[in-house]
MARBA-3410 file (N, C-alpha, C, O; in Angstrom, 1 decimal):
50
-22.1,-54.7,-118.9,-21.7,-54.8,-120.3,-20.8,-53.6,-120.6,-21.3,-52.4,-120.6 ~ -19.6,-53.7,-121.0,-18.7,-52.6,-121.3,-18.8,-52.2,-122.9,-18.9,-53.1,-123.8 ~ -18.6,-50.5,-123.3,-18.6,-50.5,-124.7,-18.1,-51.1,-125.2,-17.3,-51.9,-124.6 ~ -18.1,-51.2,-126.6,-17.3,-51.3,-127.7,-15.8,-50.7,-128.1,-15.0,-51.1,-128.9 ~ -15.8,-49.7,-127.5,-14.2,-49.1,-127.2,-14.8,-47.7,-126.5,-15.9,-47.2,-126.8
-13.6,-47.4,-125.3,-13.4,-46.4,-124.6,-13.3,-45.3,-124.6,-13.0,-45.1,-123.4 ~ -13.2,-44.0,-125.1,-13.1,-42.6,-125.6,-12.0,-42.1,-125.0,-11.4,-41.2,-125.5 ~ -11.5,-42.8,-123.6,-11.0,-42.3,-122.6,-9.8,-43.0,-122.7,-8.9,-42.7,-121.9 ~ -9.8,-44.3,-123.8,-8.1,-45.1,-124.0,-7.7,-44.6,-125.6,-7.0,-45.3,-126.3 ~ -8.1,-43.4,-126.3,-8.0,-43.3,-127.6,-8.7,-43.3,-128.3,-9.9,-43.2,-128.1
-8.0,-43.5,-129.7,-9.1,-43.6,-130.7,-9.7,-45.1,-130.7,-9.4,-45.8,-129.7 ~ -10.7,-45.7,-131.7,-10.9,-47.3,-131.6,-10.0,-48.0,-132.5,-9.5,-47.3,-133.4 ~ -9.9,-49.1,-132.5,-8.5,-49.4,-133.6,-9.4,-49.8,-134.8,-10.6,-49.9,-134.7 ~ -8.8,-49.9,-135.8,-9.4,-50.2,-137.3,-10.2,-51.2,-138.0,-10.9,-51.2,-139.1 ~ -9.8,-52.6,-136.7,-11.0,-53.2,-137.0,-12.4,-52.7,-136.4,-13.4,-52.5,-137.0
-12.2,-52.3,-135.1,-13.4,-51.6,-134.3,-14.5,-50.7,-135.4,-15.7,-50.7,-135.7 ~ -13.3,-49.8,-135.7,-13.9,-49.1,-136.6,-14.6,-49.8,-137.6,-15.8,-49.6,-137.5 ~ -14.5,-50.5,-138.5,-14.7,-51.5,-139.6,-16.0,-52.1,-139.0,-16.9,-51.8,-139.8 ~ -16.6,-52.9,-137.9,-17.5,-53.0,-137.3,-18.4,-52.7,-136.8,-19.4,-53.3,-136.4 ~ -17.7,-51.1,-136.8,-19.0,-50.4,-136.4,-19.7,-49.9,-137.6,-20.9,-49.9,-137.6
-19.0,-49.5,-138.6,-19.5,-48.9,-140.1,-19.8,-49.8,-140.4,-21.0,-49.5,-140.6 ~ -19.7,-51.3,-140.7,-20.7,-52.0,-141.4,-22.0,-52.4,-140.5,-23.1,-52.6,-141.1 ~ -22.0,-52.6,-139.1,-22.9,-52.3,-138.7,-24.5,-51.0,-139.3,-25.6,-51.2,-139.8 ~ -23.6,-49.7,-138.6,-24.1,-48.4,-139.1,-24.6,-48.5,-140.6,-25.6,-47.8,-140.7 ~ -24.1,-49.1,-141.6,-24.3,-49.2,-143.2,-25.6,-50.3,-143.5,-26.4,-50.1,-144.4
-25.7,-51.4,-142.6,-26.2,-52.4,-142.4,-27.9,-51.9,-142.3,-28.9,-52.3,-142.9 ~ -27.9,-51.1,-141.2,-29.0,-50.7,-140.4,-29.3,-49.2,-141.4,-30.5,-48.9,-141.7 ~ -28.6,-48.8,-141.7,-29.4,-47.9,-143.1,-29.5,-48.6,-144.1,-30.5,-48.1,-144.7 ~ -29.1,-49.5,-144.6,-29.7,-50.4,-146.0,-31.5,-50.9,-146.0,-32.3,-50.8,-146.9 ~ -31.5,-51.4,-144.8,-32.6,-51.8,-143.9,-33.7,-50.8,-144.0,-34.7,-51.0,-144.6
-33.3,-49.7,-143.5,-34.4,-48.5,-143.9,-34.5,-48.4,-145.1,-35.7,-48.6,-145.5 ~ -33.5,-48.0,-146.0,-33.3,-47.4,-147.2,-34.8,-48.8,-148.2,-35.9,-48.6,-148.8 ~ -34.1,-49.9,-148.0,-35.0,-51.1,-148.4,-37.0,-50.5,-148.2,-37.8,-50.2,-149.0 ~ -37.1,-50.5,-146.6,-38.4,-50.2,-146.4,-38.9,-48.9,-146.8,-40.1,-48.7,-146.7 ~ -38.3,-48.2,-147.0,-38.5,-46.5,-147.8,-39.4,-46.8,-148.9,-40.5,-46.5,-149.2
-38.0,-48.0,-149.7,-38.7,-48.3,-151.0,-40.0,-48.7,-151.1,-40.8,-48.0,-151.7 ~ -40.1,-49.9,-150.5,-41.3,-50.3,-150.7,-42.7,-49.7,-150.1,-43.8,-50.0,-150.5 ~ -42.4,-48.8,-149.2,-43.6,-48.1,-148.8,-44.0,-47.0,-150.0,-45.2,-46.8,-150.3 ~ -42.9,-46.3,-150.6,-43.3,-45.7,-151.8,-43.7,-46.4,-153.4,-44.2,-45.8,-154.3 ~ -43.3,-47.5,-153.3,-43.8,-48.2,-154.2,-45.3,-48.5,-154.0,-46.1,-48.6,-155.0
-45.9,-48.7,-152.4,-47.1,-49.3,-151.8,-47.7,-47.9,-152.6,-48.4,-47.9,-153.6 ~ -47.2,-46.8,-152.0,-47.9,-45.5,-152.4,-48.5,-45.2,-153.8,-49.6,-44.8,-154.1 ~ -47.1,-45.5,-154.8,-47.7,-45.5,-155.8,-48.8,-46.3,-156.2,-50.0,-45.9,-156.1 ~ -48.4,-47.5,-156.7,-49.6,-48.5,-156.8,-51.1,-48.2,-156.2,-52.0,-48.9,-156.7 ~ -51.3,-47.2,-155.0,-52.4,-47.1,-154.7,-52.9,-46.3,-155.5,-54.0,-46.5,-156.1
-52.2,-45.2,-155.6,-52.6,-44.1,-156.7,-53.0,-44.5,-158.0,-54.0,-44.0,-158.4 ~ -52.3,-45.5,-158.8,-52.4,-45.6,-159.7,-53.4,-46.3,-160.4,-53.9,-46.1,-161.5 ~ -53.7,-47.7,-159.2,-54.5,-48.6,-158.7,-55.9,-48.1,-158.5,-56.9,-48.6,-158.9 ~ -55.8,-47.2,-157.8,-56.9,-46.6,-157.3,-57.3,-48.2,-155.6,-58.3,-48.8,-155.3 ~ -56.1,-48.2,-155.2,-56.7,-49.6,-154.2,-56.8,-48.6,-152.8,-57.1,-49.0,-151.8
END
C-alpha cells in the first residue's frame, strides 16, 4: 500500500491536501463530540447525585 503522496516527489497537490484536512477535521469533530458528552455525563452526576 503506497502513501497518500510522497515527500520525496514535492509538495501534495491541493486536492490531496483538501483530503487530508477534512479527514484530520473529521476525526477531531468526533473527539470534540465525545468530550462533550462525557462532561455532560459528569455533570449530571454531580448534580444528580447518580
Amino acid at each position: 500500500m503506497s502513501p497518500l503522496f510522497d515527500i520525496s516527489r514535492g509538495p501534495p497537490s491541493l486536492s490531496t491536501t483538501r483530503i487530508l484536512s477534512k479527514h484530520l477535521n473529521d476525526r477531531a469533530g468526533s473527539i470534540y463530540a465525545g468530550t462533550n458528552e462525557i462532561q455532560r455525563n459528569i455533570m449530571a452526576k454531580a448534580v444528580l447525585g447518580l
